[in-house]
C-alpha positions in Angstrom: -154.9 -31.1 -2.2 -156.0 -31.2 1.7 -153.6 -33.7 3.8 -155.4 -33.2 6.7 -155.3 -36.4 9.6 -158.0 -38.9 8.3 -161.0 -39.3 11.0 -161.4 -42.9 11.4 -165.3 -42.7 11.6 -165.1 -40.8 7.8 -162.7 -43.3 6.6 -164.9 -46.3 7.7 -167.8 -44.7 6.3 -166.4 -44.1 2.8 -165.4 -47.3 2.9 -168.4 -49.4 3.8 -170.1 -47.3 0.7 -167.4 -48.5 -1.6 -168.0 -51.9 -0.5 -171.4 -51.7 -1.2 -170.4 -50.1 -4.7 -168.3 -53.4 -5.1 -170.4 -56.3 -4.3 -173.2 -54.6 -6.5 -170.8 -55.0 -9.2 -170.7 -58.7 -10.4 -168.1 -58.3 -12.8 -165.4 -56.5 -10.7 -166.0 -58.7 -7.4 -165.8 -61.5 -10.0 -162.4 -60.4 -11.5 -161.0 -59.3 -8.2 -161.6 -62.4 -6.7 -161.3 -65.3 -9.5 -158.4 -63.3 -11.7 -155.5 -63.7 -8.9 -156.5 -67.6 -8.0 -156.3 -67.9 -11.9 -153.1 -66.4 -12.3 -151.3 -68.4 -9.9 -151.7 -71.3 -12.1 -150.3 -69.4 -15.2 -147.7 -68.1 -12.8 -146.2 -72.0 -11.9 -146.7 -73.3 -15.7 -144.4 -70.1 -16.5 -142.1 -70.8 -13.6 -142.0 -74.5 -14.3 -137.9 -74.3 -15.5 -136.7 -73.3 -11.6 -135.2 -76.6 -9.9 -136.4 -77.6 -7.0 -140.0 -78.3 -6.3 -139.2 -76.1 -2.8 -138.1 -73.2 -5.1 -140.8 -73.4 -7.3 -143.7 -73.1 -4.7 -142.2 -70.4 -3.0 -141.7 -68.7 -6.7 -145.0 -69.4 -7.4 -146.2 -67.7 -4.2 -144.4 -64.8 -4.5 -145.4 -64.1 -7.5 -148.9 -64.9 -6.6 -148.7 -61.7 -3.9 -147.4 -59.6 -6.1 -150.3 -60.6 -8.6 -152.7 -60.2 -6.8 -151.8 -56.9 -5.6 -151.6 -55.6 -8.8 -155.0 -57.2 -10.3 -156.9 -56.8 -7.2 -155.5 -52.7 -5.3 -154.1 -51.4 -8.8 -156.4 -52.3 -11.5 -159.2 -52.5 -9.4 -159.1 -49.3 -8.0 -158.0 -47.5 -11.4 -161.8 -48.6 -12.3 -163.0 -47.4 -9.1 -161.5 -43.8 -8.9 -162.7 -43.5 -12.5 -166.3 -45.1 -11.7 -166.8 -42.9 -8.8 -165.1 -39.4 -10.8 -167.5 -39.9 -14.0 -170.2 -40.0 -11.7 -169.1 -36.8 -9.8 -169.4 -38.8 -6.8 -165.9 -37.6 -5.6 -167.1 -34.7 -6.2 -170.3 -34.7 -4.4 -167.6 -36.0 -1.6 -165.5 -33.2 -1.9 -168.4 -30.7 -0.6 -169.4 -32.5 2.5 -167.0 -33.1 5.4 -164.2 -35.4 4.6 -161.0 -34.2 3.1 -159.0 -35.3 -0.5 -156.4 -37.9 1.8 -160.1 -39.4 3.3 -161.9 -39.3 0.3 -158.6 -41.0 -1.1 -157.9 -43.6 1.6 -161.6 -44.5 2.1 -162.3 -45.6 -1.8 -159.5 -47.4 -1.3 -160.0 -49.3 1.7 -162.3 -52.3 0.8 -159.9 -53.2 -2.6 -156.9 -53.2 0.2 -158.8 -55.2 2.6 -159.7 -57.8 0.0 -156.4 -58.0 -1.3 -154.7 -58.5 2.3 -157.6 -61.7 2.9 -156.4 -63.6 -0.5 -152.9 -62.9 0.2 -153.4 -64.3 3.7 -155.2 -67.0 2.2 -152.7 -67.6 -0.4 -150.0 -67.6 2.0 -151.8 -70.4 4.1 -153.6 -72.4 1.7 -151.5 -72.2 -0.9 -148.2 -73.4 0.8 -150.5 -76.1 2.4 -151.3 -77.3 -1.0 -147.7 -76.5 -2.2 -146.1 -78.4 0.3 -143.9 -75.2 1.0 -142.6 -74.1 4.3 -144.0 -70.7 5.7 -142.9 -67.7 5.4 -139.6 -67.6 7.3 -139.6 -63.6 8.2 -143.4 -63.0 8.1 -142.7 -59.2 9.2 -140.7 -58.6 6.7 -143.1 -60.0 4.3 -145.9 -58.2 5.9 -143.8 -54.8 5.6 -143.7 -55.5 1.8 -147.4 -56.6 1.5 -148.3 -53.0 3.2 -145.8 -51.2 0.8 -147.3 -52.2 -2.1 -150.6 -52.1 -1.0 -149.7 -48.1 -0.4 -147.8 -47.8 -3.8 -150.1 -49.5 -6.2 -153.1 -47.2 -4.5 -151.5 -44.2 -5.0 -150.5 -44.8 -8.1 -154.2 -46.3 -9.6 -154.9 -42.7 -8.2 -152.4 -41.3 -10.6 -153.7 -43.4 -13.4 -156.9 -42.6 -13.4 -156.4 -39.1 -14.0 -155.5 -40.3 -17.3 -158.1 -42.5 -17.7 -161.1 -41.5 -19.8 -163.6 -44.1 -19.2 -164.0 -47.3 -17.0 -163.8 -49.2 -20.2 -160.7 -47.7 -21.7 -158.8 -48.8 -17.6 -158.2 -51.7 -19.0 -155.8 -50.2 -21.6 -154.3 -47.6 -19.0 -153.2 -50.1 -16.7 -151.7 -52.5 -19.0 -148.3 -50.8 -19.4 -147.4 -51.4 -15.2 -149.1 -54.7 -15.4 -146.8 -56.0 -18.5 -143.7 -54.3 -16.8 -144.4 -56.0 -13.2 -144.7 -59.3 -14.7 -141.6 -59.7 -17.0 -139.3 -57.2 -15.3 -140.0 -57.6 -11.0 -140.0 -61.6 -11.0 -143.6 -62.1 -11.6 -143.4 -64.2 -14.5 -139.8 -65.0 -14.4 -136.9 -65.4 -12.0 -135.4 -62.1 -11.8 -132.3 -63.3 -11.8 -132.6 -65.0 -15.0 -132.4 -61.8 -17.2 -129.4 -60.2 -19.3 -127.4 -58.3 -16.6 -128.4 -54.7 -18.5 -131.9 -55.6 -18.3 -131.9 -56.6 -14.2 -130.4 -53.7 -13.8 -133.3 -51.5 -15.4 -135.7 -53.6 -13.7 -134.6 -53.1 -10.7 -135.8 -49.7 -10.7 -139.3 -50.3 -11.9 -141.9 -48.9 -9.7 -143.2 -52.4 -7.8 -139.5 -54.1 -8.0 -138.4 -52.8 -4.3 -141.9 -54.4 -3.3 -141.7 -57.9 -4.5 -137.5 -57.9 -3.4 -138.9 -57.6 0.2 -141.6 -59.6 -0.5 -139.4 -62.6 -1.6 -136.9 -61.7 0.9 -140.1 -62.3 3.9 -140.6 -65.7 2.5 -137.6 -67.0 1.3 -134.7 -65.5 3.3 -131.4 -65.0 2.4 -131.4 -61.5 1.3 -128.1 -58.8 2.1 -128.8 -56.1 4.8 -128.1 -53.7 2.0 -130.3 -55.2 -0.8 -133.3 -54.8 1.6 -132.1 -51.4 2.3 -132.4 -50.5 -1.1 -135.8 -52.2 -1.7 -137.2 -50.8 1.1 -135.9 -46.8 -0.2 -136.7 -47.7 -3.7 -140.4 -48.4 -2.3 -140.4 -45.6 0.2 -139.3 -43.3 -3.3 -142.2 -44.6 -5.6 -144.8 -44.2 -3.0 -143.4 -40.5 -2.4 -143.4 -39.6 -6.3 -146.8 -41.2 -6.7 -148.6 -39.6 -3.7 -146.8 -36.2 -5.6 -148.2 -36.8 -8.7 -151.7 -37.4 -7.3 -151.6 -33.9 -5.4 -150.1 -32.8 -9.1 -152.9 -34.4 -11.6 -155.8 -36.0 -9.8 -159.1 -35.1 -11.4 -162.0 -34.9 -9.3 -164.2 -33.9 -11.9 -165.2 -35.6 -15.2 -162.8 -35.3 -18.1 -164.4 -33.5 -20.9 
């Protein structure tokens, strides 16, 4: 796979084409934007047994970022890779000028961008409506937002390749979806599981994400647990962009 620099120009390009792709599609604009707002709701009814009606809206927020990055970079952009391979137009792509890490960066770009504007949102809005105080280390939080964002793109790259069919992403993506939610914090204080279990969970793929991501808003975390969220994310991203050098297709699966 070519890691050449990306060229800005080619990466805007790709990009404004995938947005185009996007907003043509009803559905997947539809589900990328209604689908996190939706969630959220099912997030606080699930989170309703955490005291404190402070603790709760931040809870619910959190888990709101982390929802929406999976919903809106991961799944969305499983379908899109698969869209765009079945249709060989990566690679039509792969013949002109721009290289795999372009090709790469630019379909994902407008799924990124979307999901930075509702977390933005959300992180306004939502603590507005919340009555929650604002994010008390915001870079911190924004260093987690951009990790994920990186992880769950490389890795809806990695899951496509095993993806036959647009239709059949929704099955492929369930597995992450269904471990984010129960076992990084989504759907449940991550402190509230068995001891054995927190400790498996902790090294799930988007667990080091949603540690810094909580950590941004909230406070209070140790030096050294953000040290190991922050090399547990740094780890993921570095086996997935592996993997997608390893097994990427580029060309329909037959």
């Amino acid at each position: 796979m070519n890691t050449l620099t990306p060229n800005p120009g080619r990466l805007v390009a790709l990009g404004r084409s995938e947005l185009t792709l996007l907003v043509r599609n009803r559905a997947a604009l539809s589900l990328a934007l209604l689908m996190p707002l939706l969630m959220v709701g099912v997030l606080r009814s699930s989170l309703s047994g955490i005291d404190g009606a402070q603790a709760l809206g931040e809870a619910t927020l959190t888990g709101g970022v982390g929802m929406v990055l999976i919903l809106v970079v991961y799944m969305n952009l499983v379908s899109a890779y698969v869209a765009r391979r079945e249709e060989l137009v990566l690679k039509r792509l792969r013949t002109g000028e721009a290289n795999d890490l372009e090709i790469l960066t630019g379909s994902a770009l407008p799924s990124a961008a979307l999901a930075l504007g509702q977390i933005a949102v959300l992180a306004v809005a939502g603590a507005a409506a919340l009555d929650v105080r604002m994010p008390r280390s915001p870079l911190l939080l924004v260093a987690g937002v951009l990790a994920g964002v990186g992880l769950l793109a490389a890795m809806a790259a990695v899951t496509s390749s095993f993806t036959r069919t647009v239709e059949s992403a929704g099955i492929t993506t369930l597995p992450l979806f269904l471990l984010t939610a129960f076992g990084s914090g989504l759907f449940m204080p991550a402190d509230s599981l068995p001891d054995p279990v927190a400790e498996v969970a902790e090294l799930l793929p988007l667990s080091g994400v949603m540690t810094l991501v909580r950590a941004g808003w909230s406070g209070g975390a140790q030096s050294g647990e953000l040290l190991t969220a922050a090399a547990a994310s740094l780890a993921w991203i570095m086996i997935s962009v592996f993997a997608v050098q390893r097994w990427f297709r580029w060309e329909p699966r037959r």
